[in-house]
N, C-alpha and C positions, 0 to 999 in steps of 0.2 A: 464648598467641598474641598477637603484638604487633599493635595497629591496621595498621601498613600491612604486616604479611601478611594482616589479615586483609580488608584492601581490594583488594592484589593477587589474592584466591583468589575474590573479588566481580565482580572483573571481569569476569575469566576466566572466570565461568559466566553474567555477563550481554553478553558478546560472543556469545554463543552464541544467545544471546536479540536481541538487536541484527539476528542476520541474519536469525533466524526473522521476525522483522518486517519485513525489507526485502521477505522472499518474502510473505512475507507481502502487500506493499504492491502487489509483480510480479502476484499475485492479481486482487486488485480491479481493478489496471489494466488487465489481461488482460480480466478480465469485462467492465468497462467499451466495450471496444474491439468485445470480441464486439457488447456490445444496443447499441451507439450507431453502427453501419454507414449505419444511415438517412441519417447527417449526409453520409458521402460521396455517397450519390446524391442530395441537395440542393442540395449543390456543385456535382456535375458537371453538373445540372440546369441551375443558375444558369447555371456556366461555357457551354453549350451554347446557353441561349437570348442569352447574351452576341454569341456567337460568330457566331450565325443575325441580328442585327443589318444594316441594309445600314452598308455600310463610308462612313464619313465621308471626305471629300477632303480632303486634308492638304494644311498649305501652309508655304513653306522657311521661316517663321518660327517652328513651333511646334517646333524642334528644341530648344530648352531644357526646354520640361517633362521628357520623356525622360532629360536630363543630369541635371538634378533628383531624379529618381524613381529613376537608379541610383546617385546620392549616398546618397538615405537608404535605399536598399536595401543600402548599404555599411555605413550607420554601423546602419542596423538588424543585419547581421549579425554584425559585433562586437559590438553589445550582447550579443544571444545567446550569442553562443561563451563571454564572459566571464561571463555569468551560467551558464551549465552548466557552464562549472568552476567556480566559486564552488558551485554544489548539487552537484555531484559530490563534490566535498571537504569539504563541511559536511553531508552527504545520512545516510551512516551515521548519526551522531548526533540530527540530527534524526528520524530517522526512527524510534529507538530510543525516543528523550524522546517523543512524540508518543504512537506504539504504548504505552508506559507509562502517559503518562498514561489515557490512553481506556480500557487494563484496569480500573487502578487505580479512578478513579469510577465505573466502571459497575460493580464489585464493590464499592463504596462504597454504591450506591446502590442495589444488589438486597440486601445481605448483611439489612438490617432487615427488609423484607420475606420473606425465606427463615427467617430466624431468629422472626419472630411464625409463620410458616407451620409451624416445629418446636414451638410453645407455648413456647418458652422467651424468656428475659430478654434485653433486648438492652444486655450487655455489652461491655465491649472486652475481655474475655477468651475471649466466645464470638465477637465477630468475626475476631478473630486466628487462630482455631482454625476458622472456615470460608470466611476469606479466601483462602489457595492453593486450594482445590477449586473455590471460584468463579473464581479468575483462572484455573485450564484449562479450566473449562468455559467463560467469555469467549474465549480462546484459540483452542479448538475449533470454536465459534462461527464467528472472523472465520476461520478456513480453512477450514470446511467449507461458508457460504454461498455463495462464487465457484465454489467447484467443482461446485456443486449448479447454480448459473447457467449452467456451462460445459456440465455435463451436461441442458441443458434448454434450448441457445442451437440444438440442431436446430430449435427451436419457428419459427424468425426464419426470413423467405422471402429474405431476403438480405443469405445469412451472409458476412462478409466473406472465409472461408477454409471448406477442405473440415471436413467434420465433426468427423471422426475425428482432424484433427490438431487442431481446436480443445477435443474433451474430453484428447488425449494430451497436451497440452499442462497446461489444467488439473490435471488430475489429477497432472502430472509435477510441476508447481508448490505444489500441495499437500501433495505428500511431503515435496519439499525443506523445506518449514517444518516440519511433523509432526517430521521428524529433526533439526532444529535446536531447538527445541522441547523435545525429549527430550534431545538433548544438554545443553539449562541445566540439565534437572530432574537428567540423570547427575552432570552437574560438581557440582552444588549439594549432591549428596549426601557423594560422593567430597571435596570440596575441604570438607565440616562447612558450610557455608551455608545460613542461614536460607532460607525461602520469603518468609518478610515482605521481605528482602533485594532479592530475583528481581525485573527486570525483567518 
C-alpha cells in the first residue's frame, strides 16, 4: 500500500470523525442554550427597565448621533457576515483539530493513571494498546453529558423551549454523533486503518 492511498483511506475514516465532532459541538451548544436561558430574562429585564425610563426631550441637533450609530451598526454587520463565512468555511476543520486534540490529551493524560490502576508498567506498548478504548470512552463521554443535561434541563423554571422538544432534540443530536462515530470505527476497519490513526 503506497503512502497516499494510505492517506486517502485516513481520511476518508476521519471525515467521518470530523462530523461526529461538529455534532458533537451542535451538542454542548444545544445544552448550553438550554441552562443559559437566564441571560434572556436579564436582557429583557434590562431592556424593560430601559424602556419604563421617562423619555428625554430631543432636540433638532442631536440628529447625528443616530447617523453615527447606523454607520457602525453597518460596518458592524459586515464585520460579522465576513467573519461567519470566514468560520463556516474554516469551521469543519477546525472543529475536527480541536475535538482531536481534547481526545488525544485527556487519553494522554488518564492512560498512566488507568494503566498503574491495572498493576502494570507504563509503557508505550501498553499505552498504544489502551489508547483507542480510552478515546471511545472520551468520545462517549463528551456525547453522553449534553444529553444527560438535555435530559435534566426540565429541572430549569424557565426553559427556553417545551420540554419534550428540548430532550428530542438532544437526544436526536446524540445519535447523529454516535452514528458518525461508528462510521470512523466502520471505515477504519474496512479501509485496514490504525486506531492510533483515528481522529
Amino acid at each position: 500500500m503506497t503512502a497516499a492511498s494510505r492517506t486517502i483511506k485516513r481520511n476518508i475514516a476521519n471525515t467521518f470523525g470530523a462530523v461526529g465532532y461538529l455534532f458533537c459541538l451542535l451538542q454542548w451548544f444545544w445544552a448550553v442554550l438550554l441552562y443559559f436561558s437566564f441571560i434572556q430574562s436579564v436582557i429583557s429585564f434590562t431592556l424593560s427597565s430601559n424602556e419604563s425610563q421617562p423619555a428625554v426631550v430631543s432636540h433638532p441637533t442631536i440628529a447625528l448621533p443616530s447617523q453615527l450609530e447606523a454607520g457602525i451598526l453597518v460596518i458592524m454587520t459586515v464585520v460579522i457576515v465576513v467573519m461567519t463565512m470566514y468560520v463556516l468555511i474554516k469551521m469543519p476543520a477546525m472543529i475536527a483539530r480541536t475535538g482531536s486534540k481534547i481526545v488525544h490529551q485527556t487519553t494522554n493524560t488518564i492512560a498512566p493513571v488507568i494503566i498503574k490502576a491495572q498493576h502494570k508498567k507504563d509503557t508505550q506498548k501498553n499505552r498504544t494498546k489502551l489508547a483507542p478504548k480510552l478515546m471511545a470512552v472520551v468520545k462517549a463521554g463528551l456525547i453522553l453529558i449534553p444529553v444527560l443535561l438535555g435530559i435534566f434541563s426540565g429541572l430549569i423554571k424557565e426553559l427556553p423551549i417545551e420540554y419534550s422538544i428540548a430532550i428530542f432534540i438532544s437526544i436526536g443530536l446524540g445519535g447523529v454523533s454516535v452514528s458518525f462515530f461508528l462510521f470512523q470505527y466502520i471505515a477504519a476497519r474496512l479501509l485496514r486503518v490504525t486506531m492510533s490513526e483515528l481522529w
